[in-house]
C-alpha positions in Angstrom: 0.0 0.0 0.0 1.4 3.4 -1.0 0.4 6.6 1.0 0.7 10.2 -0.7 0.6 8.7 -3.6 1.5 11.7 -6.5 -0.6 11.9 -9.8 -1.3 14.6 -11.9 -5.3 15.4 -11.6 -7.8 17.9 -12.5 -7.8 21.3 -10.4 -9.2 24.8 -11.1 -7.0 27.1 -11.9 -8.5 30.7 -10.8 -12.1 31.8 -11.8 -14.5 30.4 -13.3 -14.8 27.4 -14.6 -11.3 27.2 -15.7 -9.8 23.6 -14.7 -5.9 22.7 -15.4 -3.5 20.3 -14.0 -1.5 19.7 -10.8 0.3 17.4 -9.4 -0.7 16.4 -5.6 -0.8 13.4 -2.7 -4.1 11.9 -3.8 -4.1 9.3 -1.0 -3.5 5.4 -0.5 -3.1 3.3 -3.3 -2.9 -1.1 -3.3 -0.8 -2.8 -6.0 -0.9 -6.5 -5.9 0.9 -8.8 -8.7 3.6 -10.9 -9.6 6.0 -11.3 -12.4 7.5 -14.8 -14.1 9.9 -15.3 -16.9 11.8 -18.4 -18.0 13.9 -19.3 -20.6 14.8 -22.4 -22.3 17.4 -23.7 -23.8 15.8 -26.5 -26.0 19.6 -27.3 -27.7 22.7 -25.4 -29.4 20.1 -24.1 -31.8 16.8 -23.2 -30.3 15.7 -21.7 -27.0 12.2 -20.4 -26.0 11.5 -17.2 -23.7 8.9 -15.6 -22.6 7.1 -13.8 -19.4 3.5 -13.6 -17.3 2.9 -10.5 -15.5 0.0 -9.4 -13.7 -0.6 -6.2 -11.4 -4.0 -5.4 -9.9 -3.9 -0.9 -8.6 -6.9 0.0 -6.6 -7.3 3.4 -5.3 -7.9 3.5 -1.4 -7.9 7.3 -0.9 -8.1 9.5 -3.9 -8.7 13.0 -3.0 -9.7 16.2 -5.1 -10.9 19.3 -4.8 -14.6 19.7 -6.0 -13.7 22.2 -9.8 -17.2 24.0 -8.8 -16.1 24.4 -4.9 -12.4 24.3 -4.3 -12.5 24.5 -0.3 -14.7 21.1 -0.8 -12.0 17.9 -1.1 -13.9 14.9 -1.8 -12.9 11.2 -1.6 -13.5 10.1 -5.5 -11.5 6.5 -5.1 -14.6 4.6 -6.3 -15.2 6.2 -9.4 -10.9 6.5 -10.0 -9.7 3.7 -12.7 -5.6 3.2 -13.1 -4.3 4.7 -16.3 -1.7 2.9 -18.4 -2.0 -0.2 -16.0 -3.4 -3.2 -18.2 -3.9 -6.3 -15.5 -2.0 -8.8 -17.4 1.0 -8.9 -20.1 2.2 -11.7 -21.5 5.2 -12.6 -24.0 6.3 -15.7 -25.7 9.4 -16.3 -28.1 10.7 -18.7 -30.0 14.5 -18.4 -31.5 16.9 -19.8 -33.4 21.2 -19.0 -33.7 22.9 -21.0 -36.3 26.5 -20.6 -38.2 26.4 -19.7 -42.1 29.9 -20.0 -42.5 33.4 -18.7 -40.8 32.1 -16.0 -38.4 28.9 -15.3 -39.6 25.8 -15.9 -37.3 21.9 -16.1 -38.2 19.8 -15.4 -35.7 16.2 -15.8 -36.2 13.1 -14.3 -33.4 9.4 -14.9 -33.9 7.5 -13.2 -31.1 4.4 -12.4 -29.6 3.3 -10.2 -27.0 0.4 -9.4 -25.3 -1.7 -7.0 -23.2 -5.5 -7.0 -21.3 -6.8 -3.7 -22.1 -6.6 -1.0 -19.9 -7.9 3.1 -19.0 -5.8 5.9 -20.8 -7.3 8.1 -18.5 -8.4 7.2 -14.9 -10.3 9.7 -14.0 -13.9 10.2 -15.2 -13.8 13.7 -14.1 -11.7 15.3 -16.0 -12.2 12.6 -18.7 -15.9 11.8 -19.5 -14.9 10.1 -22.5 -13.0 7.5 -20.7 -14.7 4.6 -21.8 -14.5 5.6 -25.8 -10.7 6.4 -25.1 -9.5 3.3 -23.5 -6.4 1.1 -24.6 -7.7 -1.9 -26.2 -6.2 -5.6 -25.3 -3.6 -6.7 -28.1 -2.2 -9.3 -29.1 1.3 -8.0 -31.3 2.9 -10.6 -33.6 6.8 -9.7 -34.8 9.9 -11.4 -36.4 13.4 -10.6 -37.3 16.2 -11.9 -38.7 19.5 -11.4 -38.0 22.6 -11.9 -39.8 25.6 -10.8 -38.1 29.9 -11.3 -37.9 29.9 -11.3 -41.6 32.4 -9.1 -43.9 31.4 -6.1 -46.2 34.0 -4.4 -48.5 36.4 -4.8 -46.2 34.4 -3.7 -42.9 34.1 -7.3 -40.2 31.9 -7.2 -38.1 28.8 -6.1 -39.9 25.4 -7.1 -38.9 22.2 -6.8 -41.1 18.9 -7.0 -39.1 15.8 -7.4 -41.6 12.1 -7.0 -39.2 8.5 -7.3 -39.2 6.3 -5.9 -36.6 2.0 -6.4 -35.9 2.3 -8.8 -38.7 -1.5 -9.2 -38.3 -1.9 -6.1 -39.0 -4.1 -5.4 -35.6 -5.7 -2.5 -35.1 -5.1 -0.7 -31.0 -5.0 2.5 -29.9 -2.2 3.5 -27.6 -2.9 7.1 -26.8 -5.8 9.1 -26.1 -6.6 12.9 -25.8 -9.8 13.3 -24.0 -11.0 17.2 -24.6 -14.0 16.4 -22.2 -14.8 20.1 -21.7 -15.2 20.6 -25.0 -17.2 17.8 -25.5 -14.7 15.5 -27.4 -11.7 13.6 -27.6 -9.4 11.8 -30.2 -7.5 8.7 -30.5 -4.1 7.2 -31.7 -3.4 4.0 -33.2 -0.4 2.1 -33.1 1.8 1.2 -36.2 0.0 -0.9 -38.8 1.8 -3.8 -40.2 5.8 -2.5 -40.6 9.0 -3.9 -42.5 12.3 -2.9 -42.5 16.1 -3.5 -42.4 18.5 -2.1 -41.0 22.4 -2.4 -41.5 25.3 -2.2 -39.0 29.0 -1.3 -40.0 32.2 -1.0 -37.2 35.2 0.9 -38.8 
C-alpha cells in the first residue's frame, strides 16, 4: 500500500470554470501482482523465452478538490480507474542462432506479445470520455532476422537485421486525448503492419 501517492489530476485554476493540471498526494493506493519469466534452452540451436505479469492498482484514498467548490475535497476512489495499468502482459518467443559459414551468425526471433486492455485516462472527471478512449487488449505478432559477424567491403563485423512488426496487422489504440470540456476527444493508433532492415557497420 502506498500513501501520498503523487498523480497529476484535474484542479481549477483561478475563476470560473477554468480547470488545469496539478500534481498532488491523492491518497493510498494497493498494487498487488507478480511477475514470471523463463527461458529455455531446448539445444545449441533453439531456446524459447517468454514472461506472465499481472498487477492489480486499486485506489484506497483518492482526493480532489470539487472544480465547482475548491474549499470542498472529496474522496473520488470509487469512481478513479488506473491509467496505463493493463492487469496482465504476456510474451512468448521462440529463437533460433545458427553458423552460415566462418564468423557469420543467423539469428532468427518470432514473437508475440500481449496486453489485457486498460484506462488511458483514470479519471472520469476530468475525462468523460474515458470509456470511448481506453487502450484496447492486443495481441502483437513480430519477427526478425539477424545476420551478423559477416564481412562487407572490407568492414568485419557487420550485422544486417531485416524485421516485421504487428504482422497481423491489428488495429489498437495507444494514446488518447480526452478534450471532455469541450465535448470530445481523439485517438491514436499504433503502427499498422511494418518492414524494415536495418544495417550495421564497425570501422
Amino acid at each position: 500500500v502506498y500513501s501520498d501517492l503523487q498523480l497529476a489530476t484535474f484542479s481549477p485554476t483561478g475563476s470560473g470554470a477554468a480547470v488545469g493540471t496539478v500534481v498532488g498526494n491523492v491518497g493510498k493506493t494497493s498494487y498487488t501482482g507478480f511477475e514470471l519469466e523463463s527461458q529455455y534452452q531446448i539445444n545449441d540451436i533453439f531456446s524459447i523465452d517468454g514472461n506472465l505479469g499481472y498487477t492489480k492498482i486499486k485506489f484506497l484514498e483518492y482526493f480532489q478538490p470539487d472544480s465547482r467548490t475548491p474549499s470542498v475535497i472529496g474522496n473520488i476512489a470509487s469512481i478513479v480507474k488506473p491509467a496505463y495499468a493493463p492487469e496482465w502482459t504476456a510474451s512468448i518467443a521462440a529463437n533460433a542462432r545458427f553458423p552460415i559459414g566462418g564468423d557469420a551468425h543467423a539469428t532468427f526471433r518470432l514473437g508475440y506479445n500481449y496486453s489485457s486492455d486498460f484506462f488511458l485516462f483514470g479519471n472520469p472527471i476530468g475525462a468523460p470520455f474515458q470509456d470511448q478512449t481506453n487502450g484496447d487488449a492486443r495481441g502483437l505478432l513480430d519477427a526478425q532476422l539477424k545476420l551478423d559477424g559477416f564481412t562487407i567491403g572490407g568492414v568485419k563485423n557487420a550485422s544486417l537485421l531485416v524485421w516485421a512488426k504487428n504482422l497481423t496487422n491489428e488495429s489498437y489504440r495507444v494514446r488518447s486525448v480526452d478534450f471532455g470540456a469541450l465535448g470530445f476527444a481523439y485517438t491514436i493508433y499504433g503502427e499498422p503492419r511494418t518492414f524494415g532492415a536495418t544495417l550495421e557497420v564497425t570501422f
